[in-house]
N, C-alpha and C positions, 0 to 999 in steps of 0.2 A: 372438596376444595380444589383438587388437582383438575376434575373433570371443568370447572369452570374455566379453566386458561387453556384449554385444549380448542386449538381451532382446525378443523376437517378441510382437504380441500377442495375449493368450489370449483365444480365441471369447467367452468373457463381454464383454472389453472391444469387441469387432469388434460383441457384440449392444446393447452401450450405445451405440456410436456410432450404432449405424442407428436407434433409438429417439429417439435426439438429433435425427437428423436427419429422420425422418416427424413429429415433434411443430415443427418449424419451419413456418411458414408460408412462406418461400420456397423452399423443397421443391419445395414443391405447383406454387404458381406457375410455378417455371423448370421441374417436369415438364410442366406443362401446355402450357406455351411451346413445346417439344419435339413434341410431342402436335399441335400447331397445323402449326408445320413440316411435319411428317413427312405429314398428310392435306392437306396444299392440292392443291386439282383438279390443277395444272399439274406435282405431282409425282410421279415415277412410283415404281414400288414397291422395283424396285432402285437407285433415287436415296436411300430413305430412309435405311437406313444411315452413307453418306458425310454424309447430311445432319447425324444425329444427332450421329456423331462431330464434325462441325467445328463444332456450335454448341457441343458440350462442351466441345471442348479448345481454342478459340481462348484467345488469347491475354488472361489476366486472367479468362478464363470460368468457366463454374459448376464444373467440374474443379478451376481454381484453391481457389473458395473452399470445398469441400468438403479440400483436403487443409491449408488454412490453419483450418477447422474442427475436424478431428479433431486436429492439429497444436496448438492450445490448448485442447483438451480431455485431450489427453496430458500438457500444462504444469498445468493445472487439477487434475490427477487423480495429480500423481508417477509417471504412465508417460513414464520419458523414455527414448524406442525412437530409437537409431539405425539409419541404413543405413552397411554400415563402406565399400560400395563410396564413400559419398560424403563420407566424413567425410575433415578435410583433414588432410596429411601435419602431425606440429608441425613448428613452426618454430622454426630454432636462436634462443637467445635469451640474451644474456651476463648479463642480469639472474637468470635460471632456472638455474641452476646444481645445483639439483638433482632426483633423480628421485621424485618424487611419486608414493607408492601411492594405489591409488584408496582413497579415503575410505569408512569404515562408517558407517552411519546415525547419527547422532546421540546415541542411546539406546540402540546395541546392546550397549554395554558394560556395560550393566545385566540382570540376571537376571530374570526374570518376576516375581516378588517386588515386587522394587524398581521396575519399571517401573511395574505397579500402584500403588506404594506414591506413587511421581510423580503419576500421573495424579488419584490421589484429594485430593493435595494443591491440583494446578492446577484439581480442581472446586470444592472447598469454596473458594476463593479466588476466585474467580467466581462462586460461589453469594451470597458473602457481598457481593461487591458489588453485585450482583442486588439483592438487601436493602435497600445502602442506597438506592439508584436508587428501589425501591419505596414504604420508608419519605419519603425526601422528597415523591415524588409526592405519598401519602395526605397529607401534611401540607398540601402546596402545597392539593388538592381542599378539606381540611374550613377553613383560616385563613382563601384567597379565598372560599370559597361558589363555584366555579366549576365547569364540569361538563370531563368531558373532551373532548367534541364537542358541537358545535351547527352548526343549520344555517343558514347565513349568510339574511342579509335576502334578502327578491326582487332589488330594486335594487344591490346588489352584486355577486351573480349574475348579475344583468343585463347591468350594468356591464363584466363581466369578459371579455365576449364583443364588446367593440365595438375591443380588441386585440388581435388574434389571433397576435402577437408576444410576449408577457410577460404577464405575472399585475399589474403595475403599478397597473391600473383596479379592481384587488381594494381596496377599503376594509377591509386588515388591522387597521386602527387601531380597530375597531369591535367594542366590549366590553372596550377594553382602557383607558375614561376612568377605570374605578377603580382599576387596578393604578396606574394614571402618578400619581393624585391622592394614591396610597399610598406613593409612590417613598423617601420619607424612614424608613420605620415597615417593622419587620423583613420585613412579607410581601412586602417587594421582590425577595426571593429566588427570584420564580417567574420574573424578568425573566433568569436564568442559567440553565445547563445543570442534567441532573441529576447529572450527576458530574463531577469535573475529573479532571488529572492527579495530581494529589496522592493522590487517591482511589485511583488503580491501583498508584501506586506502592506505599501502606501497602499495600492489598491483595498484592501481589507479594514484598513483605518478608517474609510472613508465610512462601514457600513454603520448606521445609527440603530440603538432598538426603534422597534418601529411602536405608532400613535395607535392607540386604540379609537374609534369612528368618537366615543361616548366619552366625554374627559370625565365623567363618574367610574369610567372602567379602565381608566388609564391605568390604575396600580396591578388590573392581570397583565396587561403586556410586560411589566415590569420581572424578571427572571428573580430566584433566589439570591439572598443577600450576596451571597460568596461569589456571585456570577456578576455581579453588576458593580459594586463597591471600588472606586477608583480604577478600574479598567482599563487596559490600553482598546481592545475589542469588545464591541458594545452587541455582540448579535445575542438574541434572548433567548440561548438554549437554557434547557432544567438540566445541568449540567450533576453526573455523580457526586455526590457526596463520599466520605470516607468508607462510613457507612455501607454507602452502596457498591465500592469498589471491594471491601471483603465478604460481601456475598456475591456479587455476581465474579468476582476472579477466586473464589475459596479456595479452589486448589492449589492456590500460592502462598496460601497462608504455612508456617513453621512446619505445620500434622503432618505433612504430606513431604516424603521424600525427595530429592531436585536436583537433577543431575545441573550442576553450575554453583551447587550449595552442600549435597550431600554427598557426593561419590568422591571425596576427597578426604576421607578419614584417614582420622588416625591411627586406629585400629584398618591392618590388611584387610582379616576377615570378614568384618562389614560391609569393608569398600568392595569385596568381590562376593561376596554374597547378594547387595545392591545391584550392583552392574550386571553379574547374571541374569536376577529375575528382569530386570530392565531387557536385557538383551532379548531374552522368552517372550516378553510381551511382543515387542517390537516387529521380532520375529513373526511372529503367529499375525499380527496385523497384518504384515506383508503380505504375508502369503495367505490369507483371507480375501483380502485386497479391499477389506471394510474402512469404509470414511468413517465411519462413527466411530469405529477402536481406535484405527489410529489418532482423529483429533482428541480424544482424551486420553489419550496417552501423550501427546504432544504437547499437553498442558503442565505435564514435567519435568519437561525436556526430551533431545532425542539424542541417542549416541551421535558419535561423527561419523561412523561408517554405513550409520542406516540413513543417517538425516536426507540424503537424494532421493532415494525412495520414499520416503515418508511425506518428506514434502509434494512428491509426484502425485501421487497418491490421492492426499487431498485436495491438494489445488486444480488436477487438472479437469478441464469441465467438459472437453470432448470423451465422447466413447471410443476409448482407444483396446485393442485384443492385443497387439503389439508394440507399446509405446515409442519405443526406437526406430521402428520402421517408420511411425506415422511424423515420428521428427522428421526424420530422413528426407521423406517427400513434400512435407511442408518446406522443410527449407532449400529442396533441389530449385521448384521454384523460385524461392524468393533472392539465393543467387544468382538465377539467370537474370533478373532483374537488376542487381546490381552491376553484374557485370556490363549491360547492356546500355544503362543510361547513370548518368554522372548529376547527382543532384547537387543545390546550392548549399542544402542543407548539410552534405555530407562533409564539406569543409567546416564546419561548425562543428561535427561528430569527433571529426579528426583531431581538431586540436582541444575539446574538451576531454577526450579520451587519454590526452599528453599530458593530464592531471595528477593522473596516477603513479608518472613518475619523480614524482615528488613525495612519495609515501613509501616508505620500505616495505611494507607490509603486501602492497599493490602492483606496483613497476613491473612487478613479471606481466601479470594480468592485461596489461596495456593493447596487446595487441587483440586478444579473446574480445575486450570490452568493444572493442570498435566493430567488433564482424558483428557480435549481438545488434549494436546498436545502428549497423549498415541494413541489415534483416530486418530489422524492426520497424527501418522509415518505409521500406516497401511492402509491409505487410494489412493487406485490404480486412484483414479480420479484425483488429482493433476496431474500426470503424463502426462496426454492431457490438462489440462486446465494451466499449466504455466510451459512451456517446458524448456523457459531461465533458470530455476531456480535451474535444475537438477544438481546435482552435486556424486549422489550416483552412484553404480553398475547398468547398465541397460539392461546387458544380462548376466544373472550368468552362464548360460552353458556354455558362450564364456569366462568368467572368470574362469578359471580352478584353478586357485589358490586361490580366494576366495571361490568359491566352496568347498574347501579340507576342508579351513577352517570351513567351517560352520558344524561341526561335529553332528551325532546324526544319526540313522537309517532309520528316517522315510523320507518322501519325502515332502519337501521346496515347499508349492505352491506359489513363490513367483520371479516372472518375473523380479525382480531391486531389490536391500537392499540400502537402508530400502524400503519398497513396494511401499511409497509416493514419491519415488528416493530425496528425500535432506535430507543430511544430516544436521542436527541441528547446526544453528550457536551461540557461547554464547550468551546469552541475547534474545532466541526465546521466555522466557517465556512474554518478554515483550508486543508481540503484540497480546495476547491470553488474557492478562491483561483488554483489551481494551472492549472486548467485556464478563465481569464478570460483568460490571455494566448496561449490558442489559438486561440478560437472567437468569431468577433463574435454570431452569433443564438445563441436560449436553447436550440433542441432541440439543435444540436449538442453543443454547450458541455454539455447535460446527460448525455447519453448515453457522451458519453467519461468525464464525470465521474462513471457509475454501471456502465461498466466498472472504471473503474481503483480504486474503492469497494471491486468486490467481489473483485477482484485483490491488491487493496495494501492500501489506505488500513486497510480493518476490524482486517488483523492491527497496526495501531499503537496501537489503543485498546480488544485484547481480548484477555483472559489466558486464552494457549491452552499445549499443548505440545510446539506445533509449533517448531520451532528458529528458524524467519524471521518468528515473532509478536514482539511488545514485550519479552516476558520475555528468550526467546533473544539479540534484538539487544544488550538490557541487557548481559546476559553474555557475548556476543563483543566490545560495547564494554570492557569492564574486562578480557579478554584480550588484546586486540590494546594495550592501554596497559602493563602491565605486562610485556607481550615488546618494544615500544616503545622506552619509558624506565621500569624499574621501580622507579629510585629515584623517580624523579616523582608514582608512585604513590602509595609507601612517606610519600612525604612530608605526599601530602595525605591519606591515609586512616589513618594511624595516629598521624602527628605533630599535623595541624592537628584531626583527627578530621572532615574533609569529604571521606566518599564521591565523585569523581569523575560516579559517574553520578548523582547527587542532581543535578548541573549541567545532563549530558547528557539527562537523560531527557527534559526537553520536543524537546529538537532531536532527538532520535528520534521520539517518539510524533508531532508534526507534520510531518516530513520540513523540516526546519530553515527552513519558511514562517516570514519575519517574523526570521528570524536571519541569512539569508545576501540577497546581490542576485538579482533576480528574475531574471537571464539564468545565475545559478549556481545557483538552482534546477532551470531546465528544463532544463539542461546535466549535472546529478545525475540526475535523474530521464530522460535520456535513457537512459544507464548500466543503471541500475535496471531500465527497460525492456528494454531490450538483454540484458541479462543474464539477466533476469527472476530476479533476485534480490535482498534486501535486507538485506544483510552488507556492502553499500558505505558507509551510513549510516551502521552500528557505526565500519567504516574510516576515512570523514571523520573521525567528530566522537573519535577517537583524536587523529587527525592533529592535530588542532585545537589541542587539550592539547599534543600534543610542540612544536608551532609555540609555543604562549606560555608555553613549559616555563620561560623566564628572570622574566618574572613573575609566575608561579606559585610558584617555590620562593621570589621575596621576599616572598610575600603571606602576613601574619599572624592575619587576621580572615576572618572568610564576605564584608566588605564586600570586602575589597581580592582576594577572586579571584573575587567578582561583577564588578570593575572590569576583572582582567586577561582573565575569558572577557566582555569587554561589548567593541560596538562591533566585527563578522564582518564588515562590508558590504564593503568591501577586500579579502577574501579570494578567492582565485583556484583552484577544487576543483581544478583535473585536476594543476598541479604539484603541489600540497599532496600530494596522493595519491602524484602517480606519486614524488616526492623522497622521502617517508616508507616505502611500502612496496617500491621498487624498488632507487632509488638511495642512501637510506641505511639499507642493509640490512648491510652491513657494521660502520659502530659498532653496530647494535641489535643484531646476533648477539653482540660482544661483550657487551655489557650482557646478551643472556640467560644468556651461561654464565658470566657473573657474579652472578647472581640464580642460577643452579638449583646454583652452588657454595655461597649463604649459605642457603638452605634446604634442602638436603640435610643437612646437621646439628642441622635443628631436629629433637626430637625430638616434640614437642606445641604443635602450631600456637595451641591455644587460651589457652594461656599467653602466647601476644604480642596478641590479641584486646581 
């Protein structure tokens, strides 16, 4: 049975990998390392062999991270290749009570036709807001009089270099005396992002299921009941079922120990009996330097003192020997670039970064989040590693009008503007937020924050049609609530006329930064990691709804179920979770086949619309 789902990989993907890995600069390095070994005077020739081998395969060694390389390049890439010799037997589980076929892709229940007919929807929807990002721009350029780049003073630059810690000593504030003197008068709008949430979401409103070619085959384009039924978002993914969320997330189910849920007993001795063996695992992950140990292990949380490592570990997709050096010089770079030239965008970083002092939890944070996010606009490596996500200039030569713009004599080494091609969406500082509470220095703290960028974060604020981007989530959020509670649904989207996910959308598109307590954040996002999926997010902010299900259904007005969803900081993820999808799965199966008995006899949905 197992041997049937086991897919081998094909010689193209074996020649992307080895390309992958000759375009790495520690390739080189650790062959050369090797190279050095193997010729020293005092080694003899049948020595070298053994030698080579034990520098490869020690333990944590370049072997390691060669197979933790092609291991997130397969995650990267949707090859996901088991070995069945090593995959584990399941485990009996009384929450799992049933047998789970494997799942078809998302989309497959669509015809060529219609898949196309999808995809053209999710461009022109993207296109369009392309548009408006650009139209604001041009307006921001001709109202201030400002250019898009310039090159910072001598003494600034100068300045910049006597910290070799932070961008701090940058005198960002410099050019920026007329926007602040403007602060009252409409052209204060250059001080925000160029698009917000609001923006994606009209945009994503727009997308229709799409026409099968055959109006006989119209009902396959049509997605599962729970996915299409009174909808704010109409895209036709096969969206999880409950069902399906306690087999593919099992390790979340009660059985299994969770730090956020169990290391808080009330008996001592349990609790340090727990946290020990946790701490063992953890450990030995580490210092294996294995992806595989540690994501299943990260599926039950990670202490706080390991969580920086751990999450390194997995996320990171370069072949690094020395991680901290390799930040080091990554970002020696990419400070001299700030220091050097002053972008338009960076007044937009600036004061979305001044967000955070509005948060107690954050305010310290304030200055870390802007250096991340100063490093980030100049970083040329996002541009291959999360292409969806581009939304800037990505051939200035061939833009002769932005070109004009960008005024100043000397010559732009810079291939797209901003160099990282996206432009900043309001509320970026949020997800740079996330990773303050793992990293005290700025390379690190960047680096993790520009893997897990091109991992995660972009599919929150980019309309793709991938099933794990904004859109998807949207639409497993309003599935997983109407399999839930679907009169709860019923109630707020047809009775009060307030879409649910109108609510939820920010606490998706930010990973519920600024909604939940900062240790149930990293405790989400542990999961998330772990899993390396993002249908836990949809699953939360269900849960969230069923949990204030009693003052939801009193709530008469948009004020009073802004009051009943206001005020998460309380909330506690992994029960919330594990109660809603594990343990009361029993009244929800009721409630579903009470729901798929009152629309079975509708005969035209759009009549109750």
């Amino acid at each position: 049975m197992l041997s049937q789902n086991v897919r081998h990989p094909h010689p193209e993907d074996i020649e992307q990998h080895e390309i992958h890995l000759r375009n790495n600069v520690s390739y080189w390095s650790v062959k050369s390392h090797l190279k050095t070994c193997a010729t020293m005077p005092s080694t003899s020739l049948n020595e070298v062999p053994s030698i080579i081998d034990e520098e490869f395969n020690k333990v944590g060694g370049f072997s390691q991270l060669l197979d933790n390389t092609i291991a997130n390049r397969r995650s990267n890439l949707g090859l996901r290749c088991w070995n069945t010799n090593s995959k584990p037997k399941p485990t009996v589980n009384p929450f799992l009570s049933l047998n789970i076929p494997k799942r078809n892709a998302p989309l497959s229940h669509l015809d060529a036709f219609a898949q196309n007919h999808f995809e053209t929807q999710v461009r022109i929807a993207k296109n369009d807001l392309d548009k408006i990002v650009r139209k604001r721009l041009e307006r921001l350029l001709r109202d201030n009089r400002i250019s898009l780049v310039e090159r910072r003073r001598k003494v600034d630059e100068d300045n910049f270099f006597v910290d070799t810690f932070g961008t701090s000593c940058i005198n960002l504030s410099a050019g920026l005396e007329y926007v602040r003197s403007q602060e009252h008068r409409k052209d204060a709008v250059v001080l925000v992002g160029l698009y917000t949430d609001d923006d994606i979401f009209e945009a994503m409103r727009g997308i229709q299921s799409p026409k099968s070619r055959n109006e006989s085959d119209s009902k396959k384009t049509e997605p599962s009941l729970f996915s299409s039924f009174w909808s704010t978002c109409h895209a036709p993914f096969q969206c999880l079922t409950i069902e399906d969320f306690r087999y593919q997330f099992k390790e979340m189910c009660p059985n299994y120990q969770h730090i956020g849920a169990d290391n808080d007993f009330d008996n001592f001795d349990n609790a340090t009996e727990f946290n020990c063996k946790l701490n063992l695992d953890f450990n030995q992950a580490t210092l294996s330097k294995s992806v595989n140990n540690a994501r299943h292990l990260s599926k039950l949380g990670i202490p706080a003192h390991l969580r920086p490592q751990i999450w390194d570990l997995i996320i990171q997709s370069e072949i690094c020997i020395d991680l901290k050096q390799y930040a080091k010089d990554q970002c020696l770079h990419l400070k001299a670039q700030v220091a050097r030239y002053d972008l338009l965008i960076d007044q937009m970083i600036i004061y979305d970064s001044e967000d955070c002092k509005a948060d107690e939890n954050y305010f310290v944070f304030e200055d870390m989040v802007q250096d991340i996010l100063l490093l980030w606009t100049r970083d040329e490596w996002n541009l291959s590693k999360s292409p969806n996500a581009q939304t800037g200039f990505h051939d200035i030569e061939a833009e002769a009008e932005i070109k004009a713009k960008m005024k100043g004599k000397w010559n732009l080494p810079m291939k797209s503007y901003p160099p990282n091609g996206i432009f900043p969406c309001s509320g970026i500082s949020y997800y740079a937020l996330i990773v303050t509470f793992l990293h005290t220095d700025l390379e690190s703290a960047y680096i993790t924050f520009r893997e897990l960028y091109a991992r995660y974060f972009f599919k929150l604020h980019t309309i793709t049609s991938a099933p794990d981007g904004i859109l998807g989530l949207s639409v497993t959020f309003e599935s997983f609530l109407k399999q839930l509670d679907p009169l709860l649904f019923l109630h707020l989207t047809h009775e009060l006329g307030c879409p649910p996910v109108t609510y939820a959308f920010r606490w998706l598109m930010y990973g519920f930064v600024g909604v939940l307590d900062v240790e149930q954040i990293l405790l989400l996002w542990d999961r998330i990691i772990g899993f390396d999926r993002m249908e836990i997010l949809s699953a939360l902010a269900a849960a969230i709804f069923v949990f204030r299900r009693e003052r939801l259904l009193e709530a008469k007005t948009e004020k009073e179920l802004e009051v009943a969803l206001s005020d998460l900081a309380t909330i506690k993820i992994i029960p919330l979770l594990q109660h809603y999808f594990f343990v009361f799965h029993t009244e929800a199966d009721t409630l579903t086949k009470e729901w798929k008995m009152f629309t079975s006899d509708l005969s035209n949905f759009d009549e109750l619309d």
